[in-house]
C-alpha positions as CSV (number, residue, x, y, z in Angstrom):
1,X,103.4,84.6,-10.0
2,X,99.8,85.6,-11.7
3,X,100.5,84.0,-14.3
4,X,101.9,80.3,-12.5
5,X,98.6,80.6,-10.7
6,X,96.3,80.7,-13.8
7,X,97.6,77.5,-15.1
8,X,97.4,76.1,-11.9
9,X,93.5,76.8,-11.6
10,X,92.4,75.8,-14.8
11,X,93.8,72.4,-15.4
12,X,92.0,71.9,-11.6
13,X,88.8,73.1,-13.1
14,X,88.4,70.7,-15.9
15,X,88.9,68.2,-13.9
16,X,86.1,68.9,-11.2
17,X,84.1,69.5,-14.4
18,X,84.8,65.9,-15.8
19,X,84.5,64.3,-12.2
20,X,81.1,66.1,-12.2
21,X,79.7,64.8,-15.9
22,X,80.9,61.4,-15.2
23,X,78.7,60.9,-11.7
24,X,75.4,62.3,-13.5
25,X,75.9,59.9,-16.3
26,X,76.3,57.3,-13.8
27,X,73.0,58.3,-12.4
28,X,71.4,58.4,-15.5
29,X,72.6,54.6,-16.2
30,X,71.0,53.6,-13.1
31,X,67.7,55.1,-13.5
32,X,67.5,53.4,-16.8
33,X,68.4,50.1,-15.3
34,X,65.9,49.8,-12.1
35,X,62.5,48.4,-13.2
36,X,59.2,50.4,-13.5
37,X,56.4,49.5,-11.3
38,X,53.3,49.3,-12.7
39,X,50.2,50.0,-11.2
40,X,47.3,47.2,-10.7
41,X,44.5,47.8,-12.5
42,X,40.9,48.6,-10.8
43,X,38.3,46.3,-10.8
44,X,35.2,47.7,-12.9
45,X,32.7,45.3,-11.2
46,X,33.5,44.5,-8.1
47,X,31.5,41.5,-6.6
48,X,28.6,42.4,-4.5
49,X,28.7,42.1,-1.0
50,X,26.9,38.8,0.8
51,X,23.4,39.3,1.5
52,X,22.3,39.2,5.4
53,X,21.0,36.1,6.5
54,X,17.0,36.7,7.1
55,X,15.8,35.4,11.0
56,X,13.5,32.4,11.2
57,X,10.5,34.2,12.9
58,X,8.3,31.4,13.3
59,X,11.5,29.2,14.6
60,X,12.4,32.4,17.2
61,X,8.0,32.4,18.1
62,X,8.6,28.9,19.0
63,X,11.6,29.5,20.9
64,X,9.6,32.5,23.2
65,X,6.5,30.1,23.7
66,X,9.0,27.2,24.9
67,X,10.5,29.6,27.3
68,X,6.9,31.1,28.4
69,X,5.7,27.4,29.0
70,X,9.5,26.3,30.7
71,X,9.2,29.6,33.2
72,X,5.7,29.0,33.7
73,X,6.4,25.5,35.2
74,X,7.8,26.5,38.7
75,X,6.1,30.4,38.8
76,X,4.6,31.7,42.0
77,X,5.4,35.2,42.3
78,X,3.5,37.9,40.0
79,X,6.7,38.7,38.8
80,X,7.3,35.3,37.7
81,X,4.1,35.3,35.9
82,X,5.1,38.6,34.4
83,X,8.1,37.2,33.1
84,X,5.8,34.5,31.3
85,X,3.6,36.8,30.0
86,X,6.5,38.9,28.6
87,X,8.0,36.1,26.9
88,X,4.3,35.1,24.8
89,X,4.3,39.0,24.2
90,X,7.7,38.2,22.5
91,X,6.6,35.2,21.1
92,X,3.1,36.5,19.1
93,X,5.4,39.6,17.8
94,X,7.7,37.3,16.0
95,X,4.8,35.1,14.8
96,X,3.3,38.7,13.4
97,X,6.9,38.7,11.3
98,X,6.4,35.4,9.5
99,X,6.4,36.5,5.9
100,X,4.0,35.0,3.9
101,X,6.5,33.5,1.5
102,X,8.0,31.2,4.9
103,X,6.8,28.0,4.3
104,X,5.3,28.5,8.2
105,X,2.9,31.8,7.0
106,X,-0.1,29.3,7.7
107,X,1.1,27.5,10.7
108,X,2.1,30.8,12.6
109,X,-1.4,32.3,11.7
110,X,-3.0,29.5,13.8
111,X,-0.4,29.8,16.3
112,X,-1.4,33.5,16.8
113,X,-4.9,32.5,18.4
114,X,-2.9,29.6,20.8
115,X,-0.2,32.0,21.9
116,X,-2.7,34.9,22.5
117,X,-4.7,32.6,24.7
118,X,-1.7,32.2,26.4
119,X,-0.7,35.4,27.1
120,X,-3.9,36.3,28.5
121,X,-4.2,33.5,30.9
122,X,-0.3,34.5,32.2
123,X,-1.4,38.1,32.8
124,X,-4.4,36.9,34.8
125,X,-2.5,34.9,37.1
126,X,0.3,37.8,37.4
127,X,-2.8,39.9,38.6
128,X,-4.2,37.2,40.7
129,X,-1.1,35.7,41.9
130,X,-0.2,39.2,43.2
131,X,-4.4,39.9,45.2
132,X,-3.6,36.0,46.3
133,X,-0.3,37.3,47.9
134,X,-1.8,40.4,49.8
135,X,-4.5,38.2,50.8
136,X,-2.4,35.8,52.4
137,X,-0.7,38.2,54.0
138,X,-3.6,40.4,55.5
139,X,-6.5,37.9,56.0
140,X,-9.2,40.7,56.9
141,X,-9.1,42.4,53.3
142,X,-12.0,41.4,51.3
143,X,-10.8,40.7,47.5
144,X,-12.8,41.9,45.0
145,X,-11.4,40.3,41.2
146,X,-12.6,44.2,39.8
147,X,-9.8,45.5,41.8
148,X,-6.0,45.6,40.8
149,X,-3.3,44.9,42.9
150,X,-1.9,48.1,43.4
151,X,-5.4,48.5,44.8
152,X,-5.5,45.8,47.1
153,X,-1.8,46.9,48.2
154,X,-3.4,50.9,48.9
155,X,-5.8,49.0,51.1
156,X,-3.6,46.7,53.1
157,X,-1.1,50.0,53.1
158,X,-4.2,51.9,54.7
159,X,-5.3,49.0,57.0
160,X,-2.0,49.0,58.3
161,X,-1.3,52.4,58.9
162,X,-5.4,53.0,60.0
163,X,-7.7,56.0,60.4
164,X,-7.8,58.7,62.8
165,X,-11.0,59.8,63.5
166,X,-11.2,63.4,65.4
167,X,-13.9,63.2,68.8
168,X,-16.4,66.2,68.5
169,X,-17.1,65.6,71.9
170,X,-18.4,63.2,74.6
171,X,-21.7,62.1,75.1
172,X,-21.8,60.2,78.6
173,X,-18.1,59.4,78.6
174,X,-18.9,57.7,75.3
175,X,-17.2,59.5,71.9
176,X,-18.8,61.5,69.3
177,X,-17.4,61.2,65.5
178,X,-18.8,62.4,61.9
179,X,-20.1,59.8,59.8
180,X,-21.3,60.3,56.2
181,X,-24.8,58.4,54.8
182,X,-25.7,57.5,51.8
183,X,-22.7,59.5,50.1
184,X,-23.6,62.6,51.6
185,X,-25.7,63.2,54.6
186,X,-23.4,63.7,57.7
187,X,-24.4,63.0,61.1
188,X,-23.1,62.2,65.0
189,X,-22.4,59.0,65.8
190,X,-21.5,57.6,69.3
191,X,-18.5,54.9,68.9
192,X,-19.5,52.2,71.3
193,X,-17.0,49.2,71.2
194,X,-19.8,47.0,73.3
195,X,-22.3,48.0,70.3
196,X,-23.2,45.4,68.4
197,X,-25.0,46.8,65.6
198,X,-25.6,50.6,64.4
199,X,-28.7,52.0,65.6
200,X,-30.0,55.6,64.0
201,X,-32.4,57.9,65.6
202,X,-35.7,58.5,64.5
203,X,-35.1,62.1,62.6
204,X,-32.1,60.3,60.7
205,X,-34.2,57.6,59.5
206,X,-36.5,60.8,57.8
207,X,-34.2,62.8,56.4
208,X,-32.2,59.3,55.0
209,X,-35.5,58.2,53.5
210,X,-34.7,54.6,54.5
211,X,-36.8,51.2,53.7
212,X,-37.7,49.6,56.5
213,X,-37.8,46.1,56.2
214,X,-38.6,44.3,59.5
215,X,-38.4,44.5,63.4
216,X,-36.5,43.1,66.0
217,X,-35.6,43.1,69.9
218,X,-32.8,45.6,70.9
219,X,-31.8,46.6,74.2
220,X,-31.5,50.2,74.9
221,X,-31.0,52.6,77.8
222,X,-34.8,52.1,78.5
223,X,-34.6,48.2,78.6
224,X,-35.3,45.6,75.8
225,X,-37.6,47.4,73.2
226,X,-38.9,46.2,69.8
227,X,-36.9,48.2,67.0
228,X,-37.7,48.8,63.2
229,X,-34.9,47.3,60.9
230,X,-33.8,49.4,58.1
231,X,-31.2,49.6,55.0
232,X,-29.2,52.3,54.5
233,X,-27.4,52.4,51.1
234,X,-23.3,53.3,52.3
235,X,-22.2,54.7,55.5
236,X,-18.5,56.1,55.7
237,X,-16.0,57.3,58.5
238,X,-12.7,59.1,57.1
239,X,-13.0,57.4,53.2
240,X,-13.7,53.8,54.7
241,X,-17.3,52.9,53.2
242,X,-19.4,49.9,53.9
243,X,-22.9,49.4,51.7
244,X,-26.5,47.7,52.2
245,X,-26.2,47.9,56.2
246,X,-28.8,46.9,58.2
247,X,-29.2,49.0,61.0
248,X,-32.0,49.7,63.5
249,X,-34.3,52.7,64.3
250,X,-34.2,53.1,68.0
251,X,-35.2,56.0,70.7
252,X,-32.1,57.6,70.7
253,X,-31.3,61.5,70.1
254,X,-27.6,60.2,68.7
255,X,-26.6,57.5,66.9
256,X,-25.2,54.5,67.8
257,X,-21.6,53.1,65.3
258,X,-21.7,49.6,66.4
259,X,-19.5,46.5,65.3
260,X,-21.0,46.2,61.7
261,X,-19.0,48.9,60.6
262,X,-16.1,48.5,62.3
263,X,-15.9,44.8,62.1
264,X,-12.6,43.4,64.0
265,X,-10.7,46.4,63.9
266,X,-8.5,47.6,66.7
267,X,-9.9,50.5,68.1
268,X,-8.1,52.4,70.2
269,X,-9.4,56.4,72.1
270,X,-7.4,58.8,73.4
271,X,-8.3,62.2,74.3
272,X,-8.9,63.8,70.8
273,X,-9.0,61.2,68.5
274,X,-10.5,57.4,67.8
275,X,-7.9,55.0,65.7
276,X,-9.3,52.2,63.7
277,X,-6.8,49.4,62.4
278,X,-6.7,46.2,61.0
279,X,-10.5,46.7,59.6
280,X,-12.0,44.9,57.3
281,X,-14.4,47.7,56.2
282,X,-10.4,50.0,54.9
């Protein structure tokens, strides 16, 4: 039996062997046959990448100023005219951009003076156009061109809204408030609503060191009297300031706030306190 199986075996062996050599040199065949790929070869030099376009200033200047002078056309608001002004603001910094080899160098350096011009006319009006608006608004306000119109707009705020004024006391029924001369000299003043004008006592006119500069006739508690007429440089109640006032030296022992100060405002007294609004003097 050993010995049936050993034959058996071997002649099974060769034959896995042969199968075996013939499939590698199959595989060998085939290798040899399929084609090689060949890599592409790498540019040394490649070509240089395009170069950027360069902006037009002095055609992108023009552009802002036609927009400036378009917008400018129908403006009314100070926004509006802030807009305008923001688009010459664009307009002179692309002019400042035109390179001197642009054909334009020359024509955008004479532009610069026009467009400036420009812009500074726009910014006036967005200042103006804005006092105008407040103005219109709040006819009693008295616009000054020095002031700004976040100024003007405090004032109209504070007209609005008014001062309160405390009462010292009374002084035959009639209140008694602090008011500052001449920056700073405080004194009593009676608030008389059916005052005309402000009238200072004797011992005020003193110690303020006024000018006098004429008489007049002025009716007091003692009947009609001739008066001295004097200047007093400022006179303020709670911040409000008026300046150069006329006022009159009479026989009083307080003085009199009369309507030269307070103008047109609403005045109103209660127990503690006297409320001006709508002045023109805040």
């Amino acid at each position: 039996m050993l010995r049936f199986g050993v034959r058996v075996i071997l002649p099974l062996l060769m034959a896995t062997s042969a199968a075996i050599g013939v499939g590698c040199s199959r595989m060998q065949s085939r290798q040899s046959q399929a084609p090689k790929v060949v890599a592409a070869p790498v540019e040394s030099n490649p070509s240089p990448a395009a170069k950027p376009v360069q902006e037009d200033f002095y055609q992108t200047a023009l552009d802002r100023a036609a927009s400036a002078r378009t917008i400018s056309q129908s403006a009314q608001s100070p926004e509006d005219w802030q807009l305008v002004a923001s688009r010459w603001k664009n307009a002179i910094a692309a002019l400042k951009q035109v390179p001197k080899s642009d054909p334009n160098h020359k024509l955008a350096a004479r532009k610069l003076s026009e467009f400036n011009q420009a812009l500074a006319k726009a910014e006036d009006r967005a200042a103006n156009t804005g006092k105008e608006k407040i103005a219109a608004q709040d006819p009693g306000i008295r616009v000054d061109r020095r002031m700004s119109a976040e100024e003007l707009s405090a004032i109209a705020a504070q007209r609005e809204k008014g001062i309160r004024v405390p009462i010292k006391y009374r002084k035959n029924r009639i209140p008694v408030i602090d008011v500052v001369f001449n920056g700073n000299q405080r004194f009593e003043m009676m608030v008389d609503t059916g005052a005309s004008a402000t009238m200072i006592t004797q011992e005020m006119a003193r110690r303020l060191g006024v000018r006098v500069v004429g008489e007049t006739q002025a009716m007091t508690a003692a009947g009609i009297t001739t008066v001295q007429i004097a200047v007093v440089q400022s006179m303020s109640v709670a911040g409000s300031t008026i300046r150069e006032v006329p006022v009159s030296i009479g026989p009083l022992d307080v003085g009199l706030l009369g309507h030269d100060f307070f103008g047109d405002c609403n005045i109103s007294i209660d127990r503690d306190y006297v409320e001006f609004r709508q002045c023109n003097v805040l």
